[in-house]
C-alpha positions as CSV (number, residue, x, y, z in Angstrom):
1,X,136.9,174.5,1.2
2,X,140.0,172.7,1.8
3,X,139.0,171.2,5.0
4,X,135.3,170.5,3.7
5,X,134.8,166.4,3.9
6,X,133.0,165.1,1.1
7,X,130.5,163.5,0.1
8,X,128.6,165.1,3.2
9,X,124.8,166.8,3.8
10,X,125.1,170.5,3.6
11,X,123.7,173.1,6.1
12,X,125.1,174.9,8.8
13,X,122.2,176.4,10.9
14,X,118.7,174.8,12.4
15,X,115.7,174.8,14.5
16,X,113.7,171.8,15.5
17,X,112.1,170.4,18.4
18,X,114.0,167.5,20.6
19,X,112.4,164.0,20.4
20,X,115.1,162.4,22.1
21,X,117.4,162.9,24.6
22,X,117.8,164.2,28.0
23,X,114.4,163.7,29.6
24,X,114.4,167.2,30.7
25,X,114.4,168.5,26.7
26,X,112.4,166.1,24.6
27,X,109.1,168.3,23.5
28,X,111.4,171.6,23.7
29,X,111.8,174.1,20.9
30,X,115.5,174.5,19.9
31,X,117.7,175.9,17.7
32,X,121.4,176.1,17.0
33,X,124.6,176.3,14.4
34,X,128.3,174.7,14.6
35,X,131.2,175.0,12.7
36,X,131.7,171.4,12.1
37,X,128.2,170.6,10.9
38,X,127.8,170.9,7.1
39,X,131.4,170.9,6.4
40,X,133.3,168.3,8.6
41,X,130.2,165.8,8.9
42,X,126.7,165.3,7.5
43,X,124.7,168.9,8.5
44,X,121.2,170.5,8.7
45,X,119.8,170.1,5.6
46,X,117.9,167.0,6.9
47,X,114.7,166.0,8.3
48,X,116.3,165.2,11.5
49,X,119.7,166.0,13.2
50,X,121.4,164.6,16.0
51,X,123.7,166.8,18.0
52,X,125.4,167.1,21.3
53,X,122.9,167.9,23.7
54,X,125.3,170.8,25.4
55,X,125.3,172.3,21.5
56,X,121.2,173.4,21.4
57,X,119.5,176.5,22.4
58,X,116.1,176.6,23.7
59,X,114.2,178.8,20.9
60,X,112.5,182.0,22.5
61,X,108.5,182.2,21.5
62,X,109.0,185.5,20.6
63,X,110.7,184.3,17.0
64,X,109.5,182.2,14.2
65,X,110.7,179.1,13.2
66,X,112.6,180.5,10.0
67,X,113.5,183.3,12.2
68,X,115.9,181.0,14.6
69,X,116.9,179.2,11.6
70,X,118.6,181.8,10.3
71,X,120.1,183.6,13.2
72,X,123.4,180.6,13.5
73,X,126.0,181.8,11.3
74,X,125.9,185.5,11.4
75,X,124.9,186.0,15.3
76,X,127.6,183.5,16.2
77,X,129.8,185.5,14.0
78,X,128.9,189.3,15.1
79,X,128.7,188.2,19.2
80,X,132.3,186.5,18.6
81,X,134.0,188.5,16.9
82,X,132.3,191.8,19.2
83,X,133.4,189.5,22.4
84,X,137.2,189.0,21.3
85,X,137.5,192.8,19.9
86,X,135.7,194.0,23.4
87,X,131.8,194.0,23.7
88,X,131.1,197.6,22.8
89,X,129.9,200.3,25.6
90,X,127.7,202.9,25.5
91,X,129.7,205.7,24.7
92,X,131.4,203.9,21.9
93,X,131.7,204.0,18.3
94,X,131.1,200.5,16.2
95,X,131.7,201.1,12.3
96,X,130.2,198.2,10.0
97,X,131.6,197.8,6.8
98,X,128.8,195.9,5.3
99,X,126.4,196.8,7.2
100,X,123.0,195.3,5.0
101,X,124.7,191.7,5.0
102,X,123.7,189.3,7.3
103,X,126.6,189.4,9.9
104,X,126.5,193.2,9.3
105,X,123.1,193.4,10.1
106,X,124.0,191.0,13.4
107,X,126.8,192.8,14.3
108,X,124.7,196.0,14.5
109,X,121.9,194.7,16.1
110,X,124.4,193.5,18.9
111,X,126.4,196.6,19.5
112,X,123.2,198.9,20.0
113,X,122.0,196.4,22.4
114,X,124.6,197.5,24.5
115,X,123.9,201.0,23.7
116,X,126.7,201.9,21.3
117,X,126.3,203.9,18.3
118,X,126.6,202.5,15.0
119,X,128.0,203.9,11.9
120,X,127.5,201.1,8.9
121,X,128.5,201.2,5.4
122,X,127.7,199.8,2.1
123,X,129.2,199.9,-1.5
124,X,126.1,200.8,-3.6
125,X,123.1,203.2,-3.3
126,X,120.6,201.0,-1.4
127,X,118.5,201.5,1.7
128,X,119.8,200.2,5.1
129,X,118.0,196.8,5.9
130,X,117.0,197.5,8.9
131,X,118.1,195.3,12.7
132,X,115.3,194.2,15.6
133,X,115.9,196.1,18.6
134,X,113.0,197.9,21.1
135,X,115.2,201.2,21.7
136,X,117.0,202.7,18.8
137,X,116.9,206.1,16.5
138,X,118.2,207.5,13.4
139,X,120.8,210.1,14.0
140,X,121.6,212.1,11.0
141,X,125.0,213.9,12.1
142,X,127.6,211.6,9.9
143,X,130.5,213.4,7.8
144,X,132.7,212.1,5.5
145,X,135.3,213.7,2.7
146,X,137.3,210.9,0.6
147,X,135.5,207.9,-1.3
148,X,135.4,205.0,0.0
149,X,137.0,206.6,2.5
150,X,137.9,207.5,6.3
151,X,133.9,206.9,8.2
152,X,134.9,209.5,10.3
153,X,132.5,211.6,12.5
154,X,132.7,215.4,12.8
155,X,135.2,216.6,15.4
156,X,132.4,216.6,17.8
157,X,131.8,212.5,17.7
158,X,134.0,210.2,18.8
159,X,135.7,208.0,15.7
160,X,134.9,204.1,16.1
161,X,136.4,202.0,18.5
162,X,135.7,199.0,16.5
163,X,135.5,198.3,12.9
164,X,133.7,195.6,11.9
165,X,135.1,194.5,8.5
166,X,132.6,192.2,7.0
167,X,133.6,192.6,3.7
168,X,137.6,192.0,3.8
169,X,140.5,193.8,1.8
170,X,138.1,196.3,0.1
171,X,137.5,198.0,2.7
172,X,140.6,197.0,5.1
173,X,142.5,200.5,4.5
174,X,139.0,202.7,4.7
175,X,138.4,200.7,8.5
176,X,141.9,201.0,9.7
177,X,142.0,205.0,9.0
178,X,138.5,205.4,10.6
179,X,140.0,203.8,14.0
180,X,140.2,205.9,17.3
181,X,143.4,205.3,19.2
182,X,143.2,201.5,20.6
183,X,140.7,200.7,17.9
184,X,139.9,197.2,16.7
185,X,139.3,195.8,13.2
186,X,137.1,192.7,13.2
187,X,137.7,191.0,9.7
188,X,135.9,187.6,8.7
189,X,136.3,187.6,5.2
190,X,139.0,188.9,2.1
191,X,138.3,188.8,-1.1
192,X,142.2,189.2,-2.0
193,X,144.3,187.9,0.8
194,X,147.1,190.5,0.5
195,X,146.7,193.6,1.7
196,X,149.0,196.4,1.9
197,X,149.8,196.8,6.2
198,X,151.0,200.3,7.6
199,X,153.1,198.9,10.5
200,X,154.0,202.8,11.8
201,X,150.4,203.9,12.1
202,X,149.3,200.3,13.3
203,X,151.6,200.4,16.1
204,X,150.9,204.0,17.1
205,X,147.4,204.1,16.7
206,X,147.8,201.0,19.2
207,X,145.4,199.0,17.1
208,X,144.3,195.6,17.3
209,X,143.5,193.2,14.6
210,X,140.9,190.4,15.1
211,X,140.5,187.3,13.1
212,X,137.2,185.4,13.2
213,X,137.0,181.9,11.8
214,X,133.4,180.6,13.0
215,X,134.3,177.2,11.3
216,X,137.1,176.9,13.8
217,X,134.3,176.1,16.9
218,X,132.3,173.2,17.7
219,X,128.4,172.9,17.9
220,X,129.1,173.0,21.8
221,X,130.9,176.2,21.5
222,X,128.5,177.3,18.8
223,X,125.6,176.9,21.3
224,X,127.1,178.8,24.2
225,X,127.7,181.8,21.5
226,X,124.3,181.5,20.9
227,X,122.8,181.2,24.4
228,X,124.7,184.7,25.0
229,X,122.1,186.1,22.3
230,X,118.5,184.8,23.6
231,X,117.7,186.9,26.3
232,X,117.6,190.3,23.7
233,X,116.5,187.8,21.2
234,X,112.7,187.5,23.2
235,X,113.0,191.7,22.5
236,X,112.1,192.4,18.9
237,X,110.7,195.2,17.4
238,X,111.8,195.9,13.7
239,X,112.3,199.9,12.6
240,X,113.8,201.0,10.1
241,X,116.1,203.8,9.9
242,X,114.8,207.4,8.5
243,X,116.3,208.7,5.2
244,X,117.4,211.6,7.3
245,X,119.3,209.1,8.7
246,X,121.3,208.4,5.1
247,X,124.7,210.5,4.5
248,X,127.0,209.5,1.2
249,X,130.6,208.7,1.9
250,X,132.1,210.4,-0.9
251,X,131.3,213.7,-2.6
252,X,130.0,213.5,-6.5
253,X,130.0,209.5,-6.4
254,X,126.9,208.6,-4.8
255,X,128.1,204.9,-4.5
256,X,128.5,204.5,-0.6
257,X,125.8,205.3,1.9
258,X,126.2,205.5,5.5
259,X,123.9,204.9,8.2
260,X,124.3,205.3,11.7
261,X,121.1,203.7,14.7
262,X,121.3,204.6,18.4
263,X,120.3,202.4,21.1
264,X,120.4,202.3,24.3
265,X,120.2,198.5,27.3
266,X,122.5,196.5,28.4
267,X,122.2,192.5,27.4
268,X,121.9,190.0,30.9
269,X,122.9,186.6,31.0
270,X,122.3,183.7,28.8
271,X,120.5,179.9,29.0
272,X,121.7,177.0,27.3
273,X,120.3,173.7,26.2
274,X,119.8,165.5,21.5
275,X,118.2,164.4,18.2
276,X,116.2,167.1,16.7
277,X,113.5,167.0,14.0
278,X,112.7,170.3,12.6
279,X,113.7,173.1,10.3
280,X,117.0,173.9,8.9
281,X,118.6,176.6,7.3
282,X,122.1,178.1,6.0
């Protein structure tokens, strides 16, 4: 990383409880991320952290230590990029491209918090991972004809609204063929930076491109992405999806599966919450 300052403590991600502070948070259970920490100055991956008290989240009981450890980077990445693209509704769409990686499985759990339906994807023959949410089912009704191709539902489903691209270029032409009209690609990643760019179906398709950079915000900015998540974050029941539920993408390949989860709520508002001792992670 170009902008990485070196030498520096690594770690992104953290949980830990506050031991000083703001009266009103010392003894509290937090967790948080930034973009800055673990690249631009000393991070997580410490016995002890200080951070700006507006950048820490107050850790719901319902999750583990490791458990808000782990959610910085790829929650923060899913809610913003689902935020700038349009959060998605219930009668939407959301394709994941990517779905069993860590911002895939985010980005999923997110969108069928607010009831939409998700189609996700992945490159080789392996079983969905599975997403935390108290309302969701496998629906079996997914069609596809090219490999590696368009995610498309049958005529009687709606084609995504969004597309989020967790994977890059590999799978940039696949999500922008898949889009409904006004669709939104959410890319975070490329493996090669070029890609070939239809500008006549862009432009009439009325498409929109979103670029997510999580390394562009602060810890403060971090946190309040965060805080957006905690009130669904106190809700978790893990299911996994049925193998009814499992469709290949491409005749005679076998190489890409496709899953799609129905859920139904609407997320509600968010808290927010500093030298913290405690667990680290990413």
């Amino acid at each position: 990383m170009a902008y990485a300052v070196f030498p520096r403590t690594p770690g992104r991600d953290y949980a830990g409880v506050v031991i000083d502070g703001p009266t009103g948070w010392i003894g509290r259970e937090v967790f948080g991320s930034s973009g800055d920490l673990g690249i631009r100055r000393d991070g997580t991956h410490a016995t002890h952290l200080v951070v700006e008290a507006d950048a820490v989240v107050e850790k719901p009981k319902s999750i583990s230590w490791d458990e808000a450890a782990g959610i910085g980077v790829p929650f923060v990445t899913a809610m913003e990029g689902l935020r700038r693209a349009g959060i998605p509704k219930a009668d939407e769409t959301v394709l994941v491209m990517g779905v069993n990686g860590k911002v895939g499985q985010a980005a999923t759990q997110i969108a069928t918090w607010h009831g939409a339906r998700v189609i996700g994807v992945v490159r080789k023959s392996e079983p969905y991972e599975g997403h935390a949410n108290s309302q969701r089912r496998g629906d079996r009704r997914l069609r596809d004809r090219r490999r590696g191709a368009r995610a498309r539902t049958d005529r009687r489903r709606r084609a995504p609204t969004s597309s989020f691209n967790t994977v890059g270029d590999p799978y940039f032409e696949a999500a922008h063929q898949s889009l409904a009209l006004r669709g939104r690609q959410i890319l975070i990643a490329a493996v090669d930076r070029i890609v070939q760019f239809n500008i006549l179906e862009f432009y009439r398709g009325q498409h929109t491109y979103v670029g997510i950079d999580t390394l562009g915000l602060s810890s403060v900015a971090t946190g309040a992405v965060l805080a957006g998540t905690r009130p669904r974050l106190r809700q978790r029941t893990s299911q996994a999806v049925s193998d009814q539920a499992e469709r290949d993408l491409s005749a005679g390949t076998g190489r890409r599966t496709a899953f799609i989860a129905v859920a139904g709520s609407v997320a509600r508002s968010r808290d927010s919450a500093a030298g913290v001792d405690g667990r680290s992670h990413g």
